[in-house]
Each structure stands twice: as structure tokens, then as C-alpha cells.
C-alpha atoms as a printed R data frame, in Angstrom:
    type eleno elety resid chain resno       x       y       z
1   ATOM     1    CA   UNK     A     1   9.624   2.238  27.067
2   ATOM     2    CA   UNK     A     2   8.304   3.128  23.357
3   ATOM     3    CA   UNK     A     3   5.231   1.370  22.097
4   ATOM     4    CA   UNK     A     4   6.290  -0.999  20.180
5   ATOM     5    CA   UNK     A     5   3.387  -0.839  17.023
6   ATOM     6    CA   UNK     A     6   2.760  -1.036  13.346
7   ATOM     7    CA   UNK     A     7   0.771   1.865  12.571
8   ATOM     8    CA   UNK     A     8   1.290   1.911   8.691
9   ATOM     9    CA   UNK     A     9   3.142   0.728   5.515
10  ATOM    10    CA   UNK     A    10   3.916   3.519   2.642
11  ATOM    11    CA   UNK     A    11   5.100   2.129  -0.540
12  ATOM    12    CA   UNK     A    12   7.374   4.595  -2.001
13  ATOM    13    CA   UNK     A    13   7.995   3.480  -4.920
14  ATOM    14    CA   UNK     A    14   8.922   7.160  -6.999
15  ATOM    15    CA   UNK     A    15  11.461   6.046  -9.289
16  ATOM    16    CA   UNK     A    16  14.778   4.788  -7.538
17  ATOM    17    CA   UNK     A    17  17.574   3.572 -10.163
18  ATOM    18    CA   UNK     A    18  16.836   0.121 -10.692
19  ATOM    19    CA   UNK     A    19  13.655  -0.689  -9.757
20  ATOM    20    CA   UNK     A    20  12.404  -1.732 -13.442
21  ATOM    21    CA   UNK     A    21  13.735  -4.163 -15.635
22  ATOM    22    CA   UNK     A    22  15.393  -3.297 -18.938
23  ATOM    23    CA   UNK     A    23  13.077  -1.927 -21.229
24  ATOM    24    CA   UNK     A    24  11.687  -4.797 -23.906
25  ATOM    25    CA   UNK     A    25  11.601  -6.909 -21.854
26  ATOM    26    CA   UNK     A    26   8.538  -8.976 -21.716
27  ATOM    27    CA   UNK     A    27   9.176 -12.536 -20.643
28  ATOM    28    CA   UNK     A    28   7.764 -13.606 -17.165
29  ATOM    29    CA   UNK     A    29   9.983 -14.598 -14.044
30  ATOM    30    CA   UNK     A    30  10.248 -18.092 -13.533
31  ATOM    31    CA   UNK     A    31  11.769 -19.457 -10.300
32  ATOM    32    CA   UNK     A    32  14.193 -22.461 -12.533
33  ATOM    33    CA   UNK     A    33  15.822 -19.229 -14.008
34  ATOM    34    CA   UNK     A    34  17.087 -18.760 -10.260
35  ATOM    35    CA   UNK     A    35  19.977 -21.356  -9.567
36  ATOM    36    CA   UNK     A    36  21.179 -19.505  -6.301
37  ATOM    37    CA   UNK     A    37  17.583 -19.229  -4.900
38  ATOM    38    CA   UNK     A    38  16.823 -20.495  -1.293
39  ATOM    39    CA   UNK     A    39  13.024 -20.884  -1.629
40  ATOM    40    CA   UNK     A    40  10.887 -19.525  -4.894
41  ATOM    41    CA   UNK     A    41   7.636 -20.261  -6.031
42  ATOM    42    CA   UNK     A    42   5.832 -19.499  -9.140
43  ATOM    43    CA   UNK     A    43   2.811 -17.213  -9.010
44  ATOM    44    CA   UNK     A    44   0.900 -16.403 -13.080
45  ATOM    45    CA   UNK     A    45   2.200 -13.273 -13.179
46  ATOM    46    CA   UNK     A    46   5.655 -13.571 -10.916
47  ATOM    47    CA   UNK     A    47   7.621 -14.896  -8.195
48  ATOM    48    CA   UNK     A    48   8.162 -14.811  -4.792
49  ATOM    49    CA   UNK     A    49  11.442 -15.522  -3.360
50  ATOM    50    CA   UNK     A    50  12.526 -15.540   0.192
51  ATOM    51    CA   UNK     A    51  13.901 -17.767   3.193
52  ATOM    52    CA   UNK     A    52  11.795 -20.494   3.870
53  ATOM    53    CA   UNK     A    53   9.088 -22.920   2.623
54  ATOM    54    CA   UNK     A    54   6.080 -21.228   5.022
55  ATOM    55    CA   UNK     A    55   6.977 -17.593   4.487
56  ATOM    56    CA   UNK     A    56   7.383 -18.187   0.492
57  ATOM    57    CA   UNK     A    57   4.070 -20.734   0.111
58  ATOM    58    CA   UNK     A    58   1.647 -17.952   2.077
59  ATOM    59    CA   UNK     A    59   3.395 -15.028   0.260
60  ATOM    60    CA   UNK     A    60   2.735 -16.389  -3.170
61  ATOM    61    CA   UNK     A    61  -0.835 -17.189  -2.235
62  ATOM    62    CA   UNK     A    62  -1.299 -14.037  -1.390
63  ATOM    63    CA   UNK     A    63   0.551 -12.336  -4.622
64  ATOM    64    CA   UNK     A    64  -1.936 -14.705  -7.090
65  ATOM    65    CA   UNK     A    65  -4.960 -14.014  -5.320
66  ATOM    66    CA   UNK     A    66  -4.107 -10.204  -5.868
67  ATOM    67    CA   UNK     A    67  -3.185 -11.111  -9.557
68  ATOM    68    CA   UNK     A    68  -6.482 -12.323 -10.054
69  ATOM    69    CA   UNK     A    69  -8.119  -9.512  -7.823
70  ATOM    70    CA   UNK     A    70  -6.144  -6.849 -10.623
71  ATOM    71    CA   UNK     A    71  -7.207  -8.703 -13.605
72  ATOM    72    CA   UNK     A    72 -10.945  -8.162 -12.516
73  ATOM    73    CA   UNK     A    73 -10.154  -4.219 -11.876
74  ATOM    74    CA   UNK     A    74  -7.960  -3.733 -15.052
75  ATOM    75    CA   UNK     A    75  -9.058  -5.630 -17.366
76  ATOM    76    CA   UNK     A    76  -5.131  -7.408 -17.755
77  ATOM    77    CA   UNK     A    77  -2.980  -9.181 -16.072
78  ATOM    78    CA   UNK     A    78  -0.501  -7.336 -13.943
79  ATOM    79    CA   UNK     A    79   3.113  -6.705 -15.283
80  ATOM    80    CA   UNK     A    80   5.790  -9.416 -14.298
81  ATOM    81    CA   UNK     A    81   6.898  -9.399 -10.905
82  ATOM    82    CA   UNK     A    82   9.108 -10.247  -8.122
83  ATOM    83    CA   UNK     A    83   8.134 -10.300  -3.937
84  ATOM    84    CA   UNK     A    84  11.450 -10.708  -2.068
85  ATOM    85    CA   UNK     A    85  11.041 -11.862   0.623
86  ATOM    86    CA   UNK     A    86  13.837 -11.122   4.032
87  ATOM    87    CA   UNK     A    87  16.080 -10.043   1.384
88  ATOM    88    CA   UNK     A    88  16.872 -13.333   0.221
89  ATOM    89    CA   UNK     A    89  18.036 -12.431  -3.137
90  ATOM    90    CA   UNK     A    90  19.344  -9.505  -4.721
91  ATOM    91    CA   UNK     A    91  16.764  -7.549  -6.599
92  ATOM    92    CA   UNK     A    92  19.149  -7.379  -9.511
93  ATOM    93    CA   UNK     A    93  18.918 -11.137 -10.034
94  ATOM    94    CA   UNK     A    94  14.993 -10.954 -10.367
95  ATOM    95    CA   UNK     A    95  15.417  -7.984 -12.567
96  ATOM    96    CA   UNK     A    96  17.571  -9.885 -14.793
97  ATOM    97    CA   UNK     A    97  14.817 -12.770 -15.460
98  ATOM    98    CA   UNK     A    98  12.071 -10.681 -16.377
99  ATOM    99    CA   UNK     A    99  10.461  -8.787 -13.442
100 ATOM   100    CA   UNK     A   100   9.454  -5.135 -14.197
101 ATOM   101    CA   UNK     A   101   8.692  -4.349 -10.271
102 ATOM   102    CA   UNK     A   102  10.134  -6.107  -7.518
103 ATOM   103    CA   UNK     A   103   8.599  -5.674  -4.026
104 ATOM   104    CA   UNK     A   104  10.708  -6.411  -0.805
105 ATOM   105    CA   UNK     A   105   8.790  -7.474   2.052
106 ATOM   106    CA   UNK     A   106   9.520  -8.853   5.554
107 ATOM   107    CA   UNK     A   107   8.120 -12.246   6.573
108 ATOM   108    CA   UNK     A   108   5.890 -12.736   9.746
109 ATOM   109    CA   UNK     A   109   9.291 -14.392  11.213
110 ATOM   110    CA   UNK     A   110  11.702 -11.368  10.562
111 ATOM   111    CA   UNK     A   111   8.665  -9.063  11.410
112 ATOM   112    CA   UNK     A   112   8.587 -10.444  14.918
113 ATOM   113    CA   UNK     A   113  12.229 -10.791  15.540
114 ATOM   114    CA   UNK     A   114  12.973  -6.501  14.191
115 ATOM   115    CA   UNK     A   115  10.729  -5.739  17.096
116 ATOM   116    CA   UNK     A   116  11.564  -7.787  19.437
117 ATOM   117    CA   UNK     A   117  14.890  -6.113  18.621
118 ATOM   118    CA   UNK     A   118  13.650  -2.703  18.711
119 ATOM   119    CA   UNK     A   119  12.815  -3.356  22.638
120 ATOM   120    CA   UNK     A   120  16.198  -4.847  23.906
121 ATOM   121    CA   UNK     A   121  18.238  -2.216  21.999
122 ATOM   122    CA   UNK     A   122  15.348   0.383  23.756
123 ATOM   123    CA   UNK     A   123  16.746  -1.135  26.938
124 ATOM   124    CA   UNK     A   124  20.276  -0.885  26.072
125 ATOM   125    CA   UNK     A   125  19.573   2.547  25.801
126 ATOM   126    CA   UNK     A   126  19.078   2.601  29.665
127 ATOM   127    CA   UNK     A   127  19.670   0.137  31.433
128 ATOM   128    CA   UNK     A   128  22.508  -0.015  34.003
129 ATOM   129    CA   UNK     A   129  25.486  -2.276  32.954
130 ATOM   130    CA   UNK     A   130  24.774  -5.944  33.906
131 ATOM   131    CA   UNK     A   131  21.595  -6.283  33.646
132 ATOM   132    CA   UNK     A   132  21.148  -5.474  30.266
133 ATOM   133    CA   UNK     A   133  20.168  -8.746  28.959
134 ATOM   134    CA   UNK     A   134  17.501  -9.741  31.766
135 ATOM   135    CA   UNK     A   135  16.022  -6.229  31.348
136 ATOM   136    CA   UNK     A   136  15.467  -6.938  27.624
137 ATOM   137    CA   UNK     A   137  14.405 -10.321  28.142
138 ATOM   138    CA   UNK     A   138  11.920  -9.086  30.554
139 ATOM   139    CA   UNK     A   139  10.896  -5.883  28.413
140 ATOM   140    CA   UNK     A   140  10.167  -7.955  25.354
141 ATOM   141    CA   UNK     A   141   7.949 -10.890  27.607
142 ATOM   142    CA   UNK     A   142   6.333  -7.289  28.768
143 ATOM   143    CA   UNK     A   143   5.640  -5.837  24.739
144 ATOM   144    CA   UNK     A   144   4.995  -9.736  23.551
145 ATOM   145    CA   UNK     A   145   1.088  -8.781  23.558
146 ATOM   146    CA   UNK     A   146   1.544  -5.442  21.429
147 ATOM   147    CA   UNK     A   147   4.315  -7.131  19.347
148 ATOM   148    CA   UNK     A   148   1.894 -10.045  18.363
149 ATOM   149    CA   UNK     A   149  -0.780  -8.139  17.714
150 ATOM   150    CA   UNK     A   150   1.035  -5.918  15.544
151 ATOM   151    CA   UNK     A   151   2.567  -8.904  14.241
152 ATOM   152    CA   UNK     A   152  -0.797  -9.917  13.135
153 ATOM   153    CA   UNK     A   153  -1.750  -6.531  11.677
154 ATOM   154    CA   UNK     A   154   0.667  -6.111   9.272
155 ATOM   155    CA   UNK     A   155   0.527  -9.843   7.896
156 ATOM   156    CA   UNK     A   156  -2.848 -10.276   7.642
157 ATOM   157    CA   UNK     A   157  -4.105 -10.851   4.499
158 ATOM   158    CA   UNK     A   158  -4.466  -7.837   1.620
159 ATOM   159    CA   UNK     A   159  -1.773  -5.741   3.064
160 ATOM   160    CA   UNK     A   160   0.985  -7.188   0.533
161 ATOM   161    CA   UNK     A   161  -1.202  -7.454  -2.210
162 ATOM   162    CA   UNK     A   162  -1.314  -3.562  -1.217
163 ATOM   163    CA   UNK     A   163   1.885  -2.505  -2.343
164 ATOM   164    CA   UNK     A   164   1.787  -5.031  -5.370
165 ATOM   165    CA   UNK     A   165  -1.092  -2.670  -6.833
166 ATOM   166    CA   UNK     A   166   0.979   0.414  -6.010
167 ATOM   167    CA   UNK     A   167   3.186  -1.299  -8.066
168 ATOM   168    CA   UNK     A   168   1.256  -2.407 -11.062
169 ATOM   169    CA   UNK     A   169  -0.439   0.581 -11.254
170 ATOM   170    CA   UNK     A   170   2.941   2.673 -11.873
171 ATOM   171    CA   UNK     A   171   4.427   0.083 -14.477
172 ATOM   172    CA   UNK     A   172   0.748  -0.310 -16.160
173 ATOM   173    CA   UNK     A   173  -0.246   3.619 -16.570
174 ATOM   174    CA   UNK     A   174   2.621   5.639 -15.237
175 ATOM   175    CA   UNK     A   175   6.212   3.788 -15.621
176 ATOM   176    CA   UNK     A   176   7.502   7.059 -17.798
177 ATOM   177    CA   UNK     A   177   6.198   9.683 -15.678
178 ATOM   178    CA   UNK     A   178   6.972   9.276 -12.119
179 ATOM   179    CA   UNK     A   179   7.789  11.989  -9.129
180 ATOM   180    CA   UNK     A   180  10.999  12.376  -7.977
181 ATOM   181    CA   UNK     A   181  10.535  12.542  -4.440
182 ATOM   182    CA   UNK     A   182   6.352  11.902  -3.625
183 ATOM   183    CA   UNK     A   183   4.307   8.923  -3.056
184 ATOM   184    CA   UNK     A   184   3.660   6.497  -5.671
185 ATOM   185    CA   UNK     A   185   3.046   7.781  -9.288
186 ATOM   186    CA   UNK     A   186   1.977  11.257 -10.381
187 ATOM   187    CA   UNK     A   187  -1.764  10.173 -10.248
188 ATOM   188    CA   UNK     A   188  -3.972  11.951  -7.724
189 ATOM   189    CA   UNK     A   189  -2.593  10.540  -4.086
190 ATOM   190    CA   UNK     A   190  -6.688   9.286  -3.869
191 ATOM   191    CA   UNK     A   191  -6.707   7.348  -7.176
192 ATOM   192    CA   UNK     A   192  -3.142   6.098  -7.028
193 ATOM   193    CA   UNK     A   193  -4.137   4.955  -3.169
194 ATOM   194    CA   UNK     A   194  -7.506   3.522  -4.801
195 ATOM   195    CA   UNK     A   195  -5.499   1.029  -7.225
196 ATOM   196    CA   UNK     A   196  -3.796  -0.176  -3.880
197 ATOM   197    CA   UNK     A   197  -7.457  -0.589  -1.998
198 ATOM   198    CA   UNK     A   198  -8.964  -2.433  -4.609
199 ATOM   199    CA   UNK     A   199  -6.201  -5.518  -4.337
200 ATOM   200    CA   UNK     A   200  -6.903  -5.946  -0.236
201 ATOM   201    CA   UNK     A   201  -8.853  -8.969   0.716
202 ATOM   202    CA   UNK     A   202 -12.190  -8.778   2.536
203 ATOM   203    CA   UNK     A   203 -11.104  -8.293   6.260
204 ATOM   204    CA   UNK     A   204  -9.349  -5.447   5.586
205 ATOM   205    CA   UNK     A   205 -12.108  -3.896   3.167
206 ATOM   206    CA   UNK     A   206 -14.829  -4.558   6.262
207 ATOM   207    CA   UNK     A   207 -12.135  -2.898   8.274
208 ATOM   208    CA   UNK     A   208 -12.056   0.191   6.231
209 ATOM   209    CA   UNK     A   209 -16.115   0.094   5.870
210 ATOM   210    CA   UNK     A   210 -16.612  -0.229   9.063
211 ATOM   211    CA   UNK     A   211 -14.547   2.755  10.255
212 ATOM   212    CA   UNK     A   212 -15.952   4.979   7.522
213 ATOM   213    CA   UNK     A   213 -19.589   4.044   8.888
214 ATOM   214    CA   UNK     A   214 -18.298   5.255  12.214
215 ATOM   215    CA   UNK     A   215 -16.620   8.895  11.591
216 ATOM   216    CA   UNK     A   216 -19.458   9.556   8.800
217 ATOM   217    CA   UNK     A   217 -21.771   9.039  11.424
218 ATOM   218    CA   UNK     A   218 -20.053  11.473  14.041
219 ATOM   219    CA   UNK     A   219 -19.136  14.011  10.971
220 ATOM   220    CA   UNK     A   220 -20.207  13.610   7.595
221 ATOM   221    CA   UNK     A   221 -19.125  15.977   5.328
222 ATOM   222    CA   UNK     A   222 -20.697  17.894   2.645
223 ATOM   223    CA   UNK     A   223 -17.667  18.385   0.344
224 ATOM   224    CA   UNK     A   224 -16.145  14.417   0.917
225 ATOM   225    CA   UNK     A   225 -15.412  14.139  -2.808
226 ATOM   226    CA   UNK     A   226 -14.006  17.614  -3.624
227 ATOM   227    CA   UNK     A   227 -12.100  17.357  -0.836
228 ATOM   228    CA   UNK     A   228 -10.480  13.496  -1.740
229 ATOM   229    CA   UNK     A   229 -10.033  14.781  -5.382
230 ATOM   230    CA   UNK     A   230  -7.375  16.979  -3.943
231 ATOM   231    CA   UNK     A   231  -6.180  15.511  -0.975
232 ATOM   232    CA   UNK     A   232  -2.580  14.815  -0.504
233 ATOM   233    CA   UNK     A   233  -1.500  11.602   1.181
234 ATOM   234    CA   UNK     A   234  -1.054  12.337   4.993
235 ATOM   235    CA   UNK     A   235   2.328  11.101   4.735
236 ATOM   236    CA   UNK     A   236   3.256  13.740   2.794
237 ATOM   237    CA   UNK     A   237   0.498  16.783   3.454
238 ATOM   238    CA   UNK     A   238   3.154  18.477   5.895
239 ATOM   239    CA   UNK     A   239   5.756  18.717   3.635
240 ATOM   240    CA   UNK     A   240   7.849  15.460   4.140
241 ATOM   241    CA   UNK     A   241   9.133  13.946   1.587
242 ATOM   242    CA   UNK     A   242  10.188  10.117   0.606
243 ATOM   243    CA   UNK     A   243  13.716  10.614   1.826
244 ATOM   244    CA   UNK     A   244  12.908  12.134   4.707
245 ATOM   245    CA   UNK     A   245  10.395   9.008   5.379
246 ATOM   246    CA   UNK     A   246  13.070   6.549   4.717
247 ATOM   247    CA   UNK     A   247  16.309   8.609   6.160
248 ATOM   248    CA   UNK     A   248  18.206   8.498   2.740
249 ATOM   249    CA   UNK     A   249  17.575   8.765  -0.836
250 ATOM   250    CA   UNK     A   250  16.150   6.478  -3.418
251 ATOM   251    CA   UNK     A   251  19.014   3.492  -4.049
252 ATOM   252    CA   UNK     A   252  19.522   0.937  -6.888
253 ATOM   253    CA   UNK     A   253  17.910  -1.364  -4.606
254 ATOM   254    CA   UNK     A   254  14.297  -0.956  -5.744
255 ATOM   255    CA   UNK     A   255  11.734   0.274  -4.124
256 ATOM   256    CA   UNK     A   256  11.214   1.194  -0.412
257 ATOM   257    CA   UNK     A   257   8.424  -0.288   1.666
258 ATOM   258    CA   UNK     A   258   8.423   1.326   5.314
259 ATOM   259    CA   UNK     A   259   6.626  -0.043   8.103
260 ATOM   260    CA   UNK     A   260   6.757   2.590  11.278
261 ATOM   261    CA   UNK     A   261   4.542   3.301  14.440
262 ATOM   262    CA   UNK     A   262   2.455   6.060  15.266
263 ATOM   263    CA   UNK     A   263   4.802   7.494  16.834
264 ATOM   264    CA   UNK     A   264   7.667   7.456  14.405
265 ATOM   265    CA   UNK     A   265   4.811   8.632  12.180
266 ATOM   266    CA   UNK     A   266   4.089  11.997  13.382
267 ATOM   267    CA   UNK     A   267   7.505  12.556  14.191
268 ATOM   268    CA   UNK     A   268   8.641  12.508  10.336
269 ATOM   269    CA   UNK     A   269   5.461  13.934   8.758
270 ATOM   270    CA   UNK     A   270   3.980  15.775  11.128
271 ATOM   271    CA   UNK     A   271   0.691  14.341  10.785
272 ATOM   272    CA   UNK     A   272  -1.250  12.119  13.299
273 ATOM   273    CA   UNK     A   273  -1.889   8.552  12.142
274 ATOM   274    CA   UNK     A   274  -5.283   8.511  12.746
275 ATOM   275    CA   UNK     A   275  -5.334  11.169   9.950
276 ATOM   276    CA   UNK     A   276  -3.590   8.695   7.495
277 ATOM   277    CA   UNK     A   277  -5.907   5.607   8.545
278 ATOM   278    CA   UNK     A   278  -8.816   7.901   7.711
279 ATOM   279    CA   UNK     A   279  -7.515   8.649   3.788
280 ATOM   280    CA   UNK     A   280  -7.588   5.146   3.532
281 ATOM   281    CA   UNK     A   281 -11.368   4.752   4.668
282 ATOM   282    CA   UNK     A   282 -12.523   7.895   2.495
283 ATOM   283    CA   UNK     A   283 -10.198   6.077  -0.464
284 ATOM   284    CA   UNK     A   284 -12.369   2.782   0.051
285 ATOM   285    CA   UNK     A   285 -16.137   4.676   0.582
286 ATOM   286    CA   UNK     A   286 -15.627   6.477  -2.159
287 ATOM   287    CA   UNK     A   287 -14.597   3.510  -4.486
288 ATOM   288    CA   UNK     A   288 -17.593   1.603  -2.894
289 ATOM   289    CA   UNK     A   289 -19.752   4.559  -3.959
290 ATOM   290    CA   UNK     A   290 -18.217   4.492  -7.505
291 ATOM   291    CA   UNK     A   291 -19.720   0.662  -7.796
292 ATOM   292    CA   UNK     A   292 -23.071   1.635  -6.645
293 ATOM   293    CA   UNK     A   293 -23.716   4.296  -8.887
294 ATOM   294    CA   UNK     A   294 -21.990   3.367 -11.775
295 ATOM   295    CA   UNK     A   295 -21.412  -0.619 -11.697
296 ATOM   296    CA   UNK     A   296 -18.813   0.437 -14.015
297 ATOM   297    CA   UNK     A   297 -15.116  -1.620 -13.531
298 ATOM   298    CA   UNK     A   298 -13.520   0.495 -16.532
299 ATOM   299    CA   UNK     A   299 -14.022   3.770 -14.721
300 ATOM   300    CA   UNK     A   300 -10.545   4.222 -13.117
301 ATOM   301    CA   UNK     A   301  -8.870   2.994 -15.732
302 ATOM   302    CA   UNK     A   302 -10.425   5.505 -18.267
303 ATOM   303    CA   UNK     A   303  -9.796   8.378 -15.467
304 ATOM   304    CA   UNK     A   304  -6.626   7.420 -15.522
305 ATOM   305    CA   UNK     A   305  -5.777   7.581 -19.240
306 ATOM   306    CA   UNK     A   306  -7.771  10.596 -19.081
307 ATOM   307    CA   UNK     A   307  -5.078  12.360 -16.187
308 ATOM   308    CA   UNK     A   308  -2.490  10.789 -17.612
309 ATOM   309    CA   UNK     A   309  -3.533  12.818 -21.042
310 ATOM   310    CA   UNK     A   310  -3.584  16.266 -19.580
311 ATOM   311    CA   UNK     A   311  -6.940  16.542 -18.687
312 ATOM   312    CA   UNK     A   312  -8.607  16.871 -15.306
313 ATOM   313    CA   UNK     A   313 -10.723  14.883 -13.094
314 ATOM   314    CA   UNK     A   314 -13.233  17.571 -13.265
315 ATOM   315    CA   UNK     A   315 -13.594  16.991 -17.084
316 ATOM   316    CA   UNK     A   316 -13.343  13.568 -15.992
317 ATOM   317    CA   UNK     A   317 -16.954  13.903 -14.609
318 ATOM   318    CA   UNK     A   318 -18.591  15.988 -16.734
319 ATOM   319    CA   UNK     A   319 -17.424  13.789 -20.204
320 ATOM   320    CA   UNK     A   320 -17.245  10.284 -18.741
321 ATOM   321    CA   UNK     A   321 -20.185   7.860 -18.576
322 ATOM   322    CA   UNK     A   322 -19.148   7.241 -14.993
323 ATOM   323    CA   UNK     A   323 -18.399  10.795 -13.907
324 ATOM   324    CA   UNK     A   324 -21.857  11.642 -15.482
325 ATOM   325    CA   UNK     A   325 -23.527   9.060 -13.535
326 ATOM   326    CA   UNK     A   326 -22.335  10.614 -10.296
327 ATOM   327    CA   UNK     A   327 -23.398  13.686 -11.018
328 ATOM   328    CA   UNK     A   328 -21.576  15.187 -13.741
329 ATOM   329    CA   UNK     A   329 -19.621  17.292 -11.944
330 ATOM   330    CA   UNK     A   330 -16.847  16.872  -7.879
331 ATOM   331    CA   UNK     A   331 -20.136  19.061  -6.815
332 ATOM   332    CA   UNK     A   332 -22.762  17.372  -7.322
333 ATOM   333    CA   UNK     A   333 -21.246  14.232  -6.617
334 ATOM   334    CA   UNK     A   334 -20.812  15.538  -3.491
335 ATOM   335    CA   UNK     A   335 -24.077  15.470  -3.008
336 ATOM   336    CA   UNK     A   336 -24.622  12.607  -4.454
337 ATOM   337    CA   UNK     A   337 -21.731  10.671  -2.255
338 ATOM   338    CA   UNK     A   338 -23.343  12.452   0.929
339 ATOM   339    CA   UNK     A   339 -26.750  10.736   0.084
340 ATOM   340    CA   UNK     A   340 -25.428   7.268  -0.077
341 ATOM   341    CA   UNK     A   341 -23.004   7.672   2.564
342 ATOM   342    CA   UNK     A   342 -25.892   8.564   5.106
343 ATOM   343    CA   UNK     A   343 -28.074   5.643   4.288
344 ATOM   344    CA   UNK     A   344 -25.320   3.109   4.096
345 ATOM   345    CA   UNK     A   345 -23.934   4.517   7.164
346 ATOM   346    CA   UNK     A   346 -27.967   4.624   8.747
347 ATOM   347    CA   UNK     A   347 -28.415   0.636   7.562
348 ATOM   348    CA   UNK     A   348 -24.654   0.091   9.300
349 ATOM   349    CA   UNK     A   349 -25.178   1.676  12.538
């Protein structure tokens, strides 16, 4: 019997037809502009829409805590928004009433239930005839413990407000100019990854702190921001690409958030997963580094205007007030990074 796991959710949001609103438009989604909704609430910024009271209520907690969480980062509040929710509505609808980017999600509910799922059709796979349905019964009792806890994973808080800053970081800086077929916008994979980190909530940054203070400590490495600078998301290092991820092409449907095991993951993109969980602690200790040195919340928006400009991050360093206070230069901030990586990995461990 597979594993039944969440290992990781990619937000691949590269441009599918319909995924912005018309252009001018600037008015805010309000939930009274929705007569056929089943649940919606108002967030600032947005709205989140889905099948129930519970799923809708800790959804849009979640998406205004991240609105605030951007406005600190950014300096603005994020562009208008949807969160569908169990595909309760049809992202056209949303569209319609104002919302630039529309994330679907999947409620801890339907999360649970597309596992359980994914066992008894597993078992339908092999069991004899007639005994189908007590072998899934008794398969999914067996996989409750990894389905729970998997369960938990992916709904704890931070990991929606995740994909919402993949999301306002394309429409803010990079809603003309996106791939075709990559991950996110045409940002570095580090810094458009970095605009996701920053919305998470405080478990999942100890998380990530934690398990940077632990590999550092077993391998630090002397080129850690060189190497970032130019890394390519594990999803897509091997060569995969966002169809490939998502077995089809980009629809009209918006964008495509996919949730898949370890297993699944390595079988589309070749890499191991403990490879991808890693970019995400390196994205994290190196924005925590960033604060230390610099203190300075403008920096990754000016980098960004900068890339988005023609120029490079390594002008970046050596003409920024930020890049200059890290050294100046990817080299000597890998120097610099290695320095406070080993004491705040030493005061950790």
C-alpha cells in the first residue's frame, strides 16, 4: 500500500488564461456582490468563498492575517483577491467582482476525505472481488494516523497565506511578464519563493529555522548565497515543467495549486523531497540573515524593481544600501552569511 502523505504544495501560478481580472479594474471583492454564494466572508483585501461556515471563518482568518503580514513586507496592501475554497464557486464569478488573483484551495474536510479516497481506490486496485469494501475500510482505519497527520501538515497555519504571496507578488511586480511554463513569476526561484516565506506564520518559520540550524550544523557551506542566487526550484531543477507537474496544461480555470507526496514527487521531477524542503530552509536563513544585517524591510522590494529593470542581483549588491551592507558583493556575502549562520546555528544547537 502507498504512503499516503503530503510532502509539498507548488503554486504554479505562470500565466493560465483567466487567472486575472480584466485590466482597470480596481474595485475590491465584496461577498454581497455574490448572490449564488454558499458561504463568503469578507477579508480587507478579498474574499474567501467555499462550502461551509468553519472552513470559510478559519480560511479568511488566515488570508487577513497574511494581508497584514504583506503590508508590513511591501509597504501596500496586497491586490484584490479571491480564496475558493472546495470549488464552491466558479473562479469566473470572483473575477467578475473585482479579484485580480484567485487562489483555489481544499478545506481540512475535502483534504481528509481525497485521501481517504486515494487508499480505497489503492485497494480497488488489488483486492479480490468481494471484499473490496472491507479491505478499504480496513486500509484507511490502517493510514488514519499518516492521513491525520498529514491532514494537519498541510492546514496548519501559514501554508495558505503561502500561495497568497506567490500570488501578490506576481500581480504586484510581475503581472506583465510571466513564464510560460516555470514556477511562479520570472523572479529568481529564491526571491519569488522568499515573497511566499515571508507571509507563513511563526510555527512554520521555527520549522524552517530549526531545520536550517540542523543541516548547517552537519554541512555548512561556504558558497550558501551564490549558490541560492542561482538555484532553481527543486521542482523544476530536473527539467519538469508545470504541465508535467499537473498532467495537463494551464486552463481558464486559474491557477493550479498541487499538493503531492514524496513519492509522487520524485516520480515527476526527479528530485528527492528532502531536496525541495531544504530550498525552503536556505530561502528562510537567508531572509533571516537579510534582517540582521540590514534591518532593512524595503530591500526585496527594491531588488525586485531592480531585476525586474534588467539589471542583476549582483549589481543588486554592489549599488544597493542593503546589498552593500552584506558585503557588497554574492562573495563576500558569502562570507558574511557563513559567519552568522555558524553562530546562530552554535547559540541553536
Amino acid at each position: 500500500m502507498p504512503m499516503i502523505a503530503l510532502a509539498l504544495t507548488l503554486s504554479l501560478t505562470a500565466a493560465p488564461v483567466g487567472l486575472r481580472a480584466e485590466e482597470g479594474t480596481t474595485r475590491k471583492p465584496r461577498c454581497d456582490a455574490l448572490t449564488t454564494a454558499a458561504v463568503c466572508r469578507d477579508t480587507p483585501d478579498g474574499i474567501v468563498v467555499g462550502p461551509n461556515e468553519q472552513a470559510v471563518v478559519q480560511a479568511a482568518e488566515e488570508a487577513a492575517m497574511a494581508e497584514t503580514t504583506w503590508a508590513a513586507a511591501f509597504g501596500a496592501e496586497p491586490p484584490a483577491y479571491a480564496v475558493v475554497l472546495d470549488v464552491a464557486q466558479p473562479v469566473d464569478d470572483v473575477r467578475a467582482i473585482g479579484a485580480l488573483r484567485v487562489l483555489p484551495w481544499i478545506s481540512t474536510s475535502a483534504r481528509r476525505r481525497t485521501m481517504e479516497q486515494a487508499v480505497r481506490e489503492a485497494v480497488t486496485r488489488q483486492a479480490p472481488a468481494g471484499q473490496v469494501e472491507a479491505l478499504g475500510a480496513a486500509a484507511v482505519q490502517r493510514a488514519a494516523p499518516q492521513i491525520e497527520a498529514s491532514v494537519a501538515k498541510a492546514s496548519q497555519p501559514g501554508v495558505m497565506a503561502h500561495e497568497l504571496g506567490h500570488l501578490w507578488y506576481i500581480e504586484t511586480f510581475w503581472k506583465d511578464a510571466q513564464d510560460g511554463d516555470g514556477y511562479g513569476s520570472p523572479a529568481p526561484d529564491w526571491l519569488d519563493e522568499a515573497a511566499a516565506v515571508l507571509m507563513e506564520r511563526d510555527g512554520l518559520t521555527e520549522a524552517r529555522r530549526a531545520a536550517f540550524h540542523k543541516v548547517w550544523a552537519e554541512n555548512p557551506r561556504a558558497e550558501a548565497v551564490s549558490a541560492l542566487m542561482a538555484e532553481v526550484h527543486p521542482a523544476f531543477a530536473s527539467g519538469a515543467s508545470a504541465t508535467a507537474l499537473t498532467d495537463g496544461p494551464a486552463t481558464g480555470s486559474g491557477p493550479r495549486v498541487v499538493s503531492m507526496s514524496g513519492e509522487e514527487f520524485q516520480r515527476r521531477t526527479g528530485t528527492d523531497i528532502n531536496a525541495a524542503a531544504a530550498f525552503y530552509t536556505r530561502v528562510r536563513a537567508f531572509l533571516d540573515f537579510l534582517e540582521a544585517t540590514t534591518g532593512d524591510h524595503a530591500a526585496l522590494v527594491r531588488l525586485t524593481v531592480h531585476l525586474r529593470n534588467g539589471g542583476t542581483v549582483e549589481q543588486w549588491f554592489a549599488q544597493d544600501p542593503a546589498g552593500r551592507q552584506m558585503g557588497g558583493s554574492t562573495s563576500a556575502a558569502d562570507q558574511a552569511f557563513k559567519v552568522w549562520a555558524d553562530a546562530k546555528t552554535a547559540a541553536a544547537t
